[in-house]
C-alpha positions as CSV (number, residue, x, y, z in Angstrom):
1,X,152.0,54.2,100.7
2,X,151.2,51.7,102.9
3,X,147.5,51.0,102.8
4,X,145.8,50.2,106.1
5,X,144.7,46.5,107.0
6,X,141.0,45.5,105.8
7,X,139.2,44.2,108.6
8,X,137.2,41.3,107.6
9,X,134.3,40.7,109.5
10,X,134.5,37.2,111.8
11,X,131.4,35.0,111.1
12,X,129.4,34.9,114.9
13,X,130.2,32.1,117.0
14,X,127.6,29.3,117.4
15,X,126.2,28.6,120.5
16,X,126.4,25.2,122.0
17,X,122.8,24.1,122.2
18,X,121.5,22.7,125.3
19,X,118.3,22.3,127.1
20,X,116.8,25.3,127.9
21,X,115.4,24.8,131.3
22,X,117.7,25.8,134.2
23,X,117.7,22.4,135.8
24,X,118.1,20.3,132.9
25,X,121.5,19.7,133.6
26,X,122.2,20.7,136.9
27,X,119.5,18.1,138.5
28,X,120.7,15.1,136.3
29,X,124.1,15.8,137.3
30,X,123.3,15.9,140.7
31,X,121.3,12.5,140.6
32,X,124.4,10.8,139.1
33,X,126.7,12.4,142.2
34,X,123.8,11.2,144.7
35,X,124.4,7.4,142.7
36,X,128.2,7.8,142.7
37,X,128.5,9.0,146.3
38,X,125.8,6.0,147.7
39,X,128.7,3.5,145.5
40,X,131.8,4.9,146.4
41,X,131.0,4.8,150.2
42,X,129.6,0.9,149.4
43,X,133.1,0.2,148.0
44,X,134.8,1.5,151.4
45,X,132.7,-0.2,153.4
46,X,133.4,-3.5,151.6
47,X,136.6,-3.4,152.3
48,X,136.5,-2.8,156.3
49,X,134.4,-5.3,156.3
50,X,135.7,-8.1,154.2
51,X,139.4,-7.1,155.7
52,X,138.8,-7.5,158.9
53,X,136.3,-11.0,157.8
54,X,139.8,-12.1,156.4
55,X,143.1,-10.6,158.4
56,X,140.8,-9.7,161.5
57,X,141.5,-6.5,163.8
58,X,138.6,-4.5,162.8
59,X,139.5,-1.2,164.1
60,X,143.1,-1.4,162.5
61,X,141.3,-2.5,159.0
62,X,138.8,0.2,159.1
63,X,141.6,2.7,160.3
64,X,144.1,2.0,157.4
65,X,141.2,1.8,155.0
66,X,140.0,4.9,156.0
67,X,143.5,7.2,156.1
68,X,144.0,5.5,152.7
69,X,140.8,6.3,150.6
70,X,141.0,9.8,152.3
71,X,144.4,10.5,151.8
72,X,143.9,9.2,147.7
73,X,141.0,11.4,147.8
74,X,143.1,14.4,148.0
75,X,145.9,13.4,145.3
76,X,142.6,12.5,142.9
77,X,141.6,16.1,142.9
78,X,144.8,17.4,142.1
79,X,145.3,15.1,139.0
80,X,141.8,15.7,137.6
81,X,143.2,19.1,137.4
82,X,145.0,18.0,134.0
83,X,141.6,16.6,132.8
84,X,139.4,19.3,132.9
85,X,139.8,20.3,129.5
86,X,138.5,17.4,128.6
87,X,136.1,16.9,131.5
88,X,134.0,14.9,129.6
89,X,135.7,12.1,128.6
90,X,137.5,12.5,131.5
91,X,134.9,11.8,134.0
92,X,133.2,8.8,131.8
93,X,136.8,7.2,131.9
94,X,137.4,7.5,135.7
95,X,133.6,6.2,136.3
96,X,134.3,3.0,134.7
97,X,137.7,2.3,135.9
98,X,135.7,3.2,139.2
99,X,133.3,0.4,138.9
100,X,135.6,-2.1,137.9
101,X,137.7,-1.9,140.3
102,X,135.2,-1.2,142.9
103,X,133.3,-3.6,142.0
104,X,135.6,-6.3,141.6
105,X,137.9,-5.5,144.5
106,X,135.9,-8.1,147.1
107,X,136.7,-10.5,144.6
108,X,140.9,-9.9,144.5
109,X,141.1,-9.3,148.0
110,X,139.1,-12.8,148.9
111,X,141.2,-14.5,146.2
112,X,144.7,-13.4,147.1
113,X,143.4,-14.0,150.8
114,X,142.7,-17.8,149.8
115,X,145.3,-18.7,147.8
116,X,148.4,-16.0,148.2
117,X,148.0,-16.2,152.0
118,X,148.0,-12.1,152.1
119,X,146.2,-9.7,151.8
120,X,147.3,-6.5,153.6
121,X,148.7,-5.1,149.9
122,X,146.3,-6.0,148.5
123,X,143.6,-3.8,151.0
124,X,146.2,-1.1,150.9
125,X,146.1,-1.3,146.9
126,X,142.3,-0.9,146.4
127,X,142.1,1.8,148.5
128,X,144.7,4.1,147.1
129,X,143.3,3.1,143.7
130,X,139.0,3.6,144.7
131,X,140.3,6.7,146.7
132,X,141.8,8.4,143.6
133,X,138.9,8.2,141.1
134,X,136.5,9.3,144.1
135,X,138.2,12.0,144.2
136,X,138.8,12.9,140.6
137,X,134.5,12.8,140.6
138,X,133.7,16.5,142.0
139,X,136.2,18.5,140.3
140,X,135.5,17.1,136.8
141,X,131.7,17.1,137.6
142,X,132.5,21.1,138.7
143,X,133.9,21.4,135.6
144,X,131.1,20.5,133.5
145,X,128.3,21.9,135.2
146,X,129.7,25.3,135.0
147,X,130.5,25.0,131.4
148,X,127.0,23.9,131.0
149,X,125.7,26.6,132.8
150,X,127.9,29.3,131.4
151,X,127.1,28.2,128.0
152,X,123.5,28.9,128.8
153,X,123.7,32.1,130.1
154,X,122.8,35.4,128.9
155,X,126.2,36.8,128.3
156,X,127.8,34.0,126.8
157,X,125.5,33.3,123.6
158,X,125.1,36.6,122.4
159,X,123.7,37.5,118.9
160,X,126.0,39.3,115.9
161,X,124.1,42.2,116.5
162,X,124.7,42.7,119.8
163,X,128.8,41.6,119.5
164,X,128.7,44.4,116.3
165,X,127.4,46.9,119.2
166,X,129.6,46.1,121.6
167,X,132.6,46.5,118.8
168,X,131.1,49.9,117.8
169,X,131.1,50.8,121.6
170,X,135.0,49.8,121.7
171,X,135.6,51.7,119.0
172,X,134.3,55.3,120.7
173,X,135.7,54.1,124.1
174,X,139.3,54.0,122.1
175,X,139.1,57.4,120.8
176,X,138.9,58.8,124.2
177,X,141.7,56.7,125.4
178,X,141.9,53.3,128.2
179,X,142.5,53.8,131.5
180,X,145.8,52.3,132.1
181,X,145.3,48.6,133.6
182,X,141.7,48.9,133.5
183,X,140.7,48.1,129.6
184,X,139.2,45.2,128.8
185,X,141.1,42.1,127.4
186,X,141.4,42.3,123.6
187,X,138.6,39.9,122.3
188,X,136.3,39.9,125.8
189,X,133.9,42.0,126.9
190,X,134.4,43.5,130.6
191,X,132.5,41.5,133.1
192,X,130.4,44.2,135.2
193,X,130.5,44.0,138.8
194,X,127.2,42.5,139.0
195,X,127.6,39.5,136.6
196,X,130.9,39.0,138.2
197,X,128.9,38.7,141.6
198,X,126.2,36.4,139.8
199,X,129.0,34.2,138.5
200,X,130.5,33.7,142.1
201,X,127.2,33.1,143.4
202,X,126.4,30.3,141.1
203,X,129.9,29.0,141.6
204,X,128.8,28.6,145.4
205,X,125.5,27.6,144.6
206,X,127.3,24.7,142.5
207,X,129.7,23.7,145.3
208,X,126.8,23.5,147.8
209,X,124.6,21.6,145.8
210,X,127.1,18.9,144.3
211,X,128.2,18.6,148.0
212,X,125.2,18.5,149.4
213,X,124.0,15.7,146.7
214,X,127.7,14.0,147.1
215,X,126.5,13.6,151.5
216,X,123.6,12.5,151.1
217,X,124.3,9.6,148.4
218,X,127.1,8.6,151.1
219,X,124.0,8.7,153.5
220,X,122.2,6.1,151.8
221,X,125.3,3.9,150.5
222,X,125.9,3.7,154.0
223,X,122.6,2.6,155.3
224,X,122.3,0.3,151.3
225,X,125.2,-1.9,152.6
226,X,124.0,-3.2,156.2
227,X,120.9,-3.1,155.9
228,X,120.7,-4.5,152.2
229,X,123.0,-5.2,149.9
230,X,125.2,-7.6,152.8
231,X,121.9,-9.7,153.4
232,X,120.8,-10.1,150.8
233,X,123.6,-10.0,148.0
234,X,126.6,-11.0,150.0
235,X,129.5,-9.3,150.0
236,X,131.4,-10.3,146.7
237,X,127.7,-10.2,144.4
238,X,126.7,-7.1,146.0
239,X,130.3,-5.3,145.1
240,X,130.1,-6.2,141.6
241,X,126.1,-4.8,141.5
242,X,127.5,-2.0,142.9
243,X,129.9,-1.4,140.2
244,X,127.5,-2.3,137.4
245,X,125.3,0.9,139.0
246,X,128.4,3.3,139.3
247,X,128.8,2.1,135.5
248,X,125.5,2.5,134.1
249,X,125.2,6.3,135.8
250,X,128.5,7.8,135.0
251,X,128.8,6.3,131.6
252,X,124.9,7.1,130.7
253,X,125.3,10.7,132.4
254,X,128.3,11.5,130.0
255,X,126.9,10.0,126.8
256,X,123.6,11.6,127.0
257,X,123.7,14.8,128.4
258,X,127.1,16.0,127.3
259,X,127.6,13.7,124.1
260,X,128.0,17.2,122.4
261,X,130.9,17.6,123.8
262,X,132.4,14.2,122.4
263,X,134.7,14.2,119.9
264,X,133.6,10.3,117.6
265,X,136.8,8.8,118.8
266,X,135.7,9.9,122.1
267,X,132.9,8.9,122.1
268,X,133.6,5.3,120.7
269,X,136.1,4.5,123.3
270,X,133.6,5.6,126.6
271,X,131.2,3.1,125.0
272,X,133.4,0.4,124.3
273,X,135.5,1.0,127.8
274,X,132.0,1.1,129.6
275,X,130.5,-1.8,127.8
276,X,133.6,-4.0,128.8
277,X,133.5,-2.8,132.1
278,X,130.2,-4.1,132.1
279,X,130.8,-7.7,130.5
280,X,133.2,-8.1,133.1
281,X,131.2,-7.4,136.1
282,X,128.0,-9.7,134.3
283,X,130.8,-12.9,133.9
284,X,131.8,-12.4,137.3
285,X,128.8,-12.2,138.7
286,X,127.0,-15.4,136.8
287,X,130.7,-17.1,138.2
288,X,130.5,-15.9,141.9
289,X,129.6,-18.9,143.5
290,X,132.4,-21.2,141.4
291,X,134.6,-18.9,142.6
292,X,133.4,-18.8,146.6
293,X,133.2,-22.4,146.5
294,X,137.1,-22.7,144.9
295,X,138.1,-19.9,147.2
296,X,136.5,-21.9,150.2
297,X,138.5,-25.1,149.1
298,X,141.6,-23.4,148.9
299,X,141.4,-21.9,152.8
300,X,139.9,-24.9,154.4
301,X,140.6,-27.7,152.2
302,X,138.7,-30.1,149.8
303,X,136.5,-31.5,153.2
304,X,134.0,-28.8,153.5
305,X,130.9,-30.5,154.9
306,X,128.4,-27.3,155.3
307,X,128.7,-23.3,154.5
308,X,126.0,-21.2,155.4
309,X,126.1,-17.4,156.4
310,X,123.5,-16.7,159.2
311,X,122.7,-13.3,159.8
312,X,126.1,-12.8,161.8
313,X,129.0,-14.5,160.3
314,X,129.9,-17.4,158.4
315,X,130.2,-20.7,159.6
316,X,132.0,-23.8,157.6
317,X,131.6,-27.5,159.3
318,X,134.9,-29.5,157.6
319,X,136.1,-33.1,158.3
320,X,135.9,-36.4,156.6
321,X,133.0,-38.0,156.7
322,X,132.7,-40.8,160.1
323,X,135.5,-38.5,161.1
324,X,135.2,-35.5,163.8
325,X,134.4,-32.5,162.2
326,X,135.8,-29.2,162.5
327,X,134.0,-26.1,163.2
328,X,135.4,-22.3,161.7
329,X,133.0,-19.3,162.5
330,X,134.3,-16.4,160.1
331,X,137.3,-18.3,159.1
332,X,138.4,-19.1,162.6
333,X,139.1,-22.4,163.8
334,X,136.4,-22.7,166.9
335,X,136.0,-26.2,167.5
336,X,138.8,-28.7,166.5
337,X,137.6,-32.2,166.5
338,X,140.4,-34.2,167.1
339,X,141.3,-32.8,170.7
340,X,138.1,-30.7,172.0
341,X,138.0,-32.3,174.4
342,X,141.5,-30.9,175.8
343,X,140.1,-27.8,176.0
344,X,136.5,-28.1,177.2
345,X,137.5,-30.3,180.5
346,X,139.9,-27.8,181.1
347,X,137.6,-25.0,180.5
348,X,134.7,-26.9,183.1
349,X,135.6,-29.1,185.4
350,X,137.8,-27.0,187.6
351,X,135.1,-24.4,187.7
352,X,132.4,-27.2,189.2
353,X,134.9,-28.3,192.4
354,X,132.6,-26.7,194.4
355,X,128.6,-26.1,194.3
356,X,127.4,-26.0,190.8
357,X,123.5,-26.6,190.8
358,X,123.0,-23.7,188.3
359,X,125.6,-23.1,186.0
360,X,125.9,-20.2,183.3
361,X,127.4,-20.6,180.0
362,X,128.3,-17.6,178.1
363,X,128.9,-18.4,174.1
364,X,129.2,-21.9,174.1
365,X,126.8,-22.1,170.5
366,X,128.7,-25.4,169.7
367,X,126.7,-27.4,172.9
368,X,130.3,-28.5,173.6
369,X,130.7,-26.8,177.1
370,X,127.4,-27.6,178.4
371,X,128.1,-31.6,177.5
372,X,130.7,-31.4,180.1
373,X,128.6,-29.4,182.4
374,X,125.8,-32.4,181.9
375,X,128.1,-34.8,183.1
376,X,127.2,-34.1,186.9
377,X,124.3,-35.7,187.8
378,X,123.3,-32.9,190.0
379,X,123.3,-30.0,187.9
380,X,119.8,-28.7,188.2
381,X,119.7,-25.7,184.7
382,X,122.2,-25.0,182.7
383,X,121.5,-21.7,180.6
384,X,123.4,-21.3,177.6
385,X,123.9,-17.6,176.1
386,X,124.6,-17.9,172.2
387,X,124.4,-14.8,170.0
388,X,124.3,-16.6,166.9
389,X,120.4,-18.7,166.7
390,X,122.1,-20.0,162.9
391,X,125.3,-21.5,164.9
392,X,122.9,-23.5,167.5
393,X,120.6,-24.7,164.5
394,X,123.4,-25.7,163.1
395,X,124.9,-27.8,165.6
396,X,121.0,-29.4,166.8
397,X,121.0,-30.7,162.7
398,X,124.5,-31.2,162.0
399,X,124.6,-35.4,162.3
400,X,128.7,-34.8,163.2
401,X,128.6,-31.9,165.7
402,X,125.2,-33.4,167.3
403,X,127.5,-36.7,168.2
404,X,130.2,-34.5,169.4
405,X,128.2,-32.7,172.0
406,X,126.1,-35.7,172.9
407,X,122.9,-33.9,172.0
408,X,123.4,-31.7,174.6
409,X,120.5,-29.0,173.7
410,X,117.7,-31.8,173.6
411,X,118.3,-32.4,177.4
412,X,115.6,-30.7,179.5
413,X,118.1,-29.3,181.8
414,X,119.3,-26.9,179.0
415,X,117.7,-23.8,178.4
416,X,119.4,-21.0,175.3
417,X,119.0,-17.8,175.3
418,X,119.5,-16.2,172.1
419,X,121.6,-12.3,172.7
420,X,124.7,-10.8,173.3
421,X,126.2,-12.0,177.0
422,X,126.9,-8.0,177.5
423,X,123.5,-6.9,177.2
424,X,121.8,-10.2,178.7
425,X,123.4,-9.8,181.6
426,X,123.1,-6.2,182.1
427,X,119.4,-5.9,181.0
428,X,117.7,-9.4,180.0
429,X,119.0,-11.7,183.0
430,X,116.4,-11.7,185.7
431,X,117.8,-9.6,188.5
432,X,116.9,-12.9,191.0
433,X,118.7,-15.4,189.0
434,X,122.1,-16.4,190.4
435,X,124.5,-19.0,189.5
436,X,127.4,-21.4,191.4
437,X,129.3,-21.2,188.0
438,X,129.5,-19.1,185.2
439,X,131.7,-20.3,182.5
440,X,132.8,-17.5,180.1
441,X,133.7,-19.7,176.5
442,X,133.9,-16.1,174.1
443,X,135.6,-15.4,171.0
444,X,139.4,-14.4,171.6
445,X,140.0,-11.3,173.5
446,X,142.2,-10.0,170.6
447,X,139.1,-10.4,168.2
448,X,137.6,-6.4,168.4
449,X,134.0,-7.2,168.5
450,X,135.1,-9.6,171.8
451,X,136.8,-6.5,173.4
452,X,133.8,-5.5,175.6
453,X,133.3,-9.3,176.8
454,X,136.4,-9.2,178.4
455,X,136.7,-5.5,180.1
456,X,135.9,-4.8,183.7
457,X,132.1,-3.7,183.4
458,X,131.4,-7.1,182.0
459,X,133.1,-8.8,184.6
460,X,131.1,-6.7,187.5
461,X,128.1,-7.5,185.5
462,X,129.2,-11.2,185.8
463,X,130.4,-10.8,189.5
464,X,126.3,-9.8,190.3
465,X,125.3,-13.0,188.6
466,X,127.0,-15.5,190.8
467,X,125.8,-16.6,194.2
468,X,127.9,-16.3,197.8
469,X,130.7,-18.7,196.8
470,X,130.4,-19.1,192.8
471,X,132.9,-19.0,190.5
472,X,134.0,-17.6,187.3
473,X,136.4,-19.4,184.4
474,X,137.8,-17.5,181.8
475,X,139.2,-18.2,178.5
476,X,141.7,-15.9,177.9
477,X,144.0,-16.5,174.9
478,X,147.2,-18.3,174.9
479,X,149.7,-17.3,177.5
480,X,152.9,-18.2,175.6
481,X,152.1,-16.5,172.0
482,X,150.3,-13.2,173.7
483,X,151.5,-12.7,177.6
484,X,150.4,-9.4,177.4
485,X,146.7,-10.5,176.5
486,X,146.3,-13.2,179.0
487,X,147.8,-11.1,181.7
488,X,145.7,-8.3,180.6
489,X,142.2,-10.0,181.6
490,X,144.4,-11.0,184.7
491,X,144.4,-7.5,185.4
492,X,140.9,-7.1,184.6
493,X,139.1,-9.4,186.9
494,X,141.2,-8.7,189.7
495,X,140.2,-4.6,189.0
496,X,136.5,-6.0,189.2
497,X,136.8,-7.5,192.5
498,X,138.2,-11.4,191.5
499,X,140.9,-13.3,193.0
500,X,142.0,-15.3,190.3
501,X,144.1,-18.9,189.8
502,X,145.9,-19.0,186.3
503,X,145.8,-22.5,184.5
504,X,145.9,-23.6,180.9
505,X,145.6,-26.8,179.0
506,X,147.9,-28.0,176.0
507,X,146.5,-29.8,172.3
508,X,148.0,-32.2,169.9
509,X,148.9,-29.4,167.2
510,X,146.9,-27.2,165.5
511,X,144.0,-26.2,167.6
512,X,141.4,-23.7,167.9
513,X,140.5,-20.4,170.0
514,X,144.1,-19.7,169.4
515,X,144.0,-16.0,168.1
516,X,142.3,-13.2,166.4
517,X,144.1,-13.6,163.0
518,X,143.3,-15.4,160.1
519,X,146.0,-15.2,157.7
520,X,148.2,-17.7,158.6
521,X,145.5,-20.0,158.6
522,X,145.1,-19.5,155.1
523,X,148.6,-20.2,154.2
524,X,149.5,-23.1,156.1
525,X,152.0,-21.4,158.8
526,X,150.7,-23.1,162.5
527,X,148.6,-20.6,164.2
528,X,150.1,-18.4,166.8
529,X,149.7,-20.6,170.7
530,X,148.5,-23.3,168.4
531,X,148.0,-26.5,170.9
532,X,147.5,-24.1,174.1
533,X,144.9,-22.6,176.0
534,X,145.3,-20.1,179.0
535,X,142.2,-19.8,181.5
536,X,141.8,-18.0,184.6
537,X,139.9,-19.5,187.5
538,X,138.4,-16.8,189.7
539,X,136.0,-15.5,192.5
540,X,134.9,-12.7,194.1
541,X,136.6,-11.7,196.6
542,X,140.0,-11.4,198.6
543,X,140.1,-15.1,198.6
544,X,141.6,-17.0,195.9
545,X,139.3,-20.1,194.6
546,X,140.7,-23.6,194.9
547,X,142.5,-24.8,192.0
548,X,141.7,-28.8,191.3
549,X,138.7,-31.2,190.5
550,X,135.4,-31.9,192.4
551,X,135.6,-35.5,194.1
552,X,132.5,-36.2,192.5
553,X,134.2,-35.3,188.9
554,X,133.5,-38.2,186.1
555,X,136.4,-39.6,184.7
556,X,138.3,-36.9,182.6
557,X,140.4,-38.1,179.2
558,X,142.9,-35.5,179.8
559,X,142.3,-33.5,183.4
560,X,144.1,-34.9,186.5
561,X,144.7,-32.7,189.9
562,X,148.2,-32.8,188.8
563,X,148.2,-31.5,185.7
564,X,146.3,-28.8,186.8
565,X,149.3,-27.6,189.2
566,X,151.9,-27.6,186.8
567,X,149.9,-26.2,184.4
568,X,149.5,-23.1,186.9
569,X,153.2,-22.7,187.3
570,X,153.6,-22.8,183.6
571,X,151.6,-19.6,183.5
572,X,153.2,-18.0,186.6
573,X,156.6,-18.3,184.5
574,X,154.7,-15.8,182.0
575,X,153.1,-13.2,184.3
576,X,154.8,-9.3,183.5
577,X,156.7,-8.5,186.1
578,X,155.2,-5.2,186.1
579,X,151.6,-4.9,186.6
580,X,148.7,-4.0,183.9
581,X,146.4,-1.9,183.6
582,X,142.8,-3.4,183.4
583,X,140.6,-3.2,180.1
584,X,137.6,-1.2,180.2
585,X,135.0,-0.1,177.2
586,X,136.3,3.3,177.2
587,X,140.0,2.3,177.0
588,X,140.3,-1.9,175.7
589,X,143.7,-2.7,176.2
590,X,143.5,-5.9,173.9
């Protein structure tokens, strides 16, 4: 005989202990999504930014960064799905790769910019890797709070005596007999239809709040980086701040309030990986300006006279000293000592055959336009629209670029205004002022922020500033390395009521105003239309303006009536044969 199987009775189950009031986990965890959100979002923005700072194109930067990070988002989801039994350690690990390489990634994409030459992989790189861990955050943070909370609740930390009545009850249930398909699983008590509703109602509640705590952190990271961290940090100090922060709060939120959870080894290796993570930010921060200033060498050579960042962009003076110097705003080459003068007689002096008593510059920070302009003795005000105040300040204290306007913002004739030419001209410009010339000497069409500058509302706001007879002259990019461009702001002024002349001027090599791209600045290669200019000459009106010199023009280094005219038929040789269509601010064709 057989004797029946003595069941032993199973010691209770201890109850994990955590804090007892409800929010004690739920409200930390949420603090530490509102901290991890505000970062991530910083880390994104860094990137636009810096990427279109270094390969230009701003739309295209913050469009591929963008598709990226969202995109890596999704696929970091799905793989936290093989962490969350282990959510712990799981999310401790993904918050400190996320702040080193968040916080470091304005440092590798500026140094592969400087010395590699490119940094499109780069870009693309960072943001599959940031976009991944982001997205790993919510799922393991969902894990934990509901194990936290379910831990806590009534019906999972139950005492023997209850789990010996609930076995009793079992036991008369069985002599009656199960329902087929509807007993309970063998070791768990069945869920009633009201905790099952109370568990999918704190499952939404959970989603909402982590989401809603996830926005709002975004909200502020947003607002943090402008407004902020940019100003005041810079952009390659504030990312690595930024990833000591995401450090600190996911490491600290995993080591304190789920430490129980830790296994030693665990435990060991999110303190060590987090404290590294931490060393490494702190070294690179204490070496961030060795770095900029090797960085800076290495894209504009070992001649750097003056770096500063105003409040807009950076602007770096190089050149030898006694020597011309050369002026880069935001890595671009503006003003190129050697042969300026090419392109500011060309840019002027055709505009002044004709009355020019008042003339109109628009940009023009360097003082280099309006030292030609000064050259006629009977120019009466010259009024000088520069966005940038740092750029002007600049160039009044500079020694080199003071000489190479011939202090042209002491005479009394000149008069800056400090705005953008889009809104001064719409709003700020004094609806009785009118001008004989307005002389249009803007960053390059193909630049994004420049789009608006060169679209037809701005030229029909420029159109109402000139008097019967004035004229308009138009730097439009270089007609051999972008046709489509140059032809493009053709199409533009013409659409805005011009007649227009097309002209351009030739350098010695590598010049400046060329293009909207950086990179190939940076590794050596000529820049695209280096050593030509394109400008259009136009008025309002049917008539087409007169393409030559003034009689009264001074004596011009490299400007003579007949370079002007084959200059013109060098550009003709370029126009599309098909016509296009003009730029506008809803639709910039740049």
């Amino acid at each position: 005989m057989i004797d029946p199987p003595v069941t032993m009775p199973l010691p209770p189950k201890r109850a994990v202990r955590l804090p007892e009031r409800p929010g004690a986990v739920r409200y930390p965890v949420l603090a530490v999504v509102f901290v991890c959100a505000a970062c991530g979002l910083v880390y994104e923005l860094e990137l636009v930014a810096l990427a279109s700072y270094l390969i230009g194109d701003s739309v295209t930067q913050a469009s591929v960064v963008l598709s990226v990070m969202v995109f890596a988002m999704g696929l970091g989801s799905l793989l936290a799905k093989r962490l969350r039994c282990r959510a712990a350690v799981g999310f401790g690990l993904v918050e400190g790769g996320l702040a080193l390489i968040g916080g470091c990634s304005a440092m590798v994409l500026y140094a592969a910019f400087a010395w590699l030459g490119e940094s499109r992989y780069v870009l693309v790189a960072f943001s599959l890797a940031i976009g991944v861990l982001i997205g790993a955050e919510i799922p393991l943070l969902m894990s934990l709070i509901q194990r936290a909370e379910s831990m806590r609740s009534p019906e999972s930390v139950r005492s023997p005596e209850s789990v010996r009545s609930a076995d009793s009850g079992r036991g008369a249930d069985s002599g009656r007999g199960a329902e087929p398909g509807r007993g309970a699983e063998p070791g768990r008590p069945a869920a009633s239809g009201g905790g099952l509703r109370r568990e999918q109602h704190d499952a939404a509640g959970t989603v909402a709040d982590l989401f809603a705590a996830d926005y709002v952190g975004a909200l502020v990271g947003g607002l943090a980086f402008p407004f902020l961290l940019l100003p005041w940090l810079g952009q390659l100090t504030g990312a690595l701040v930024t990833g000591a922060v995401n450090a600190v709060a996911g490491g600290g939120l995993v080591l304190w309030l789920f430490r129980r959870d830790l296994t030693v080894r665990s435990r060991v290796l999110l303190v060590g990986a987090n404290l590294s993570v931490l060393a490494v930010l702190a070294t690179a921060t204490v070496l961030v300006d060795d770095f900029e200033q090797a960085a800076r060498r290495a894209v504009y050579g070992d001649d750097v006279r003056v770096a500063v960042q105003t409040g807009l962009q950076e602007v770096v003076v190089t050149g030898e000293r006694g020597g011309p110097p050369d002026l880069f705003l935001n890595g671009r080459l503006r003003v190129g000592g050697q042969d300026e003068y090419r392109y500011h007689e060309a840019l002027v002096h055709p505009a002044m055959n004709g009355p020019h008593a008042r003339v109109l510059i628009l940009g023009g920070g360097d003082g280099l336009a309006a030292r030609e302009v000064l050259r006629y003795p009977d120019v009466r005000a010259v009024t000088v629209v520069e966005v940038d105040p740092g750029v002007v300040r600049l160039v009044r204290t500079d020694p080199g670029l003071a000489a190479l306007n011939g202090n042209a913002f002491r005479d009394p004739r000149v008069d800056v205004v400090y705005g953008d030419a889009f809104g001064w001209l719409r709003g700020t410009r004094p609806v009785q002022e009118r001008y004989d010339v307005v002389i249009s000497d803007l960053p390059d069409p193909g630049i994004t922020p420049s789009a608006k500058l060169y679209s037809e509302e701005f030229y029909g706001l420029a159109a109402g500033a000139l008097t019967d007879g004035g004229r308009l002259v138009v730097h439009a990019g270089s007609a051999s390395a972008r046709p489509r461009t140059y032809w493009t702001v053709d199409a533009t002024l013409r659409a805005a009521g011009f007649a227009t002349r097309p002209y351009g001027a030739s350098g010695r090599g590598s010049s400046f105003a060329a293009g909207p791209d950086r990179a190939d600045r940076a590794s050596g290669a000529p820049a695209p239309g280096a050593g030509e200019w394109g400008f259009l000459l136009a008025a309002p009106g049917p008539r087409r303006p007169a393409l030559g010199l003034a009689p009264a023009a001074p004596s011009l280094r490299s400007l003579t009536p007949g370079t002007l005219t084959g200059a013109e038929s060098r550009m003709e040789r370029t126009r599309h044969a098909a016509g296009l269509p003009p730029s506008t601010l809803v639709h910039p064709r740049y």
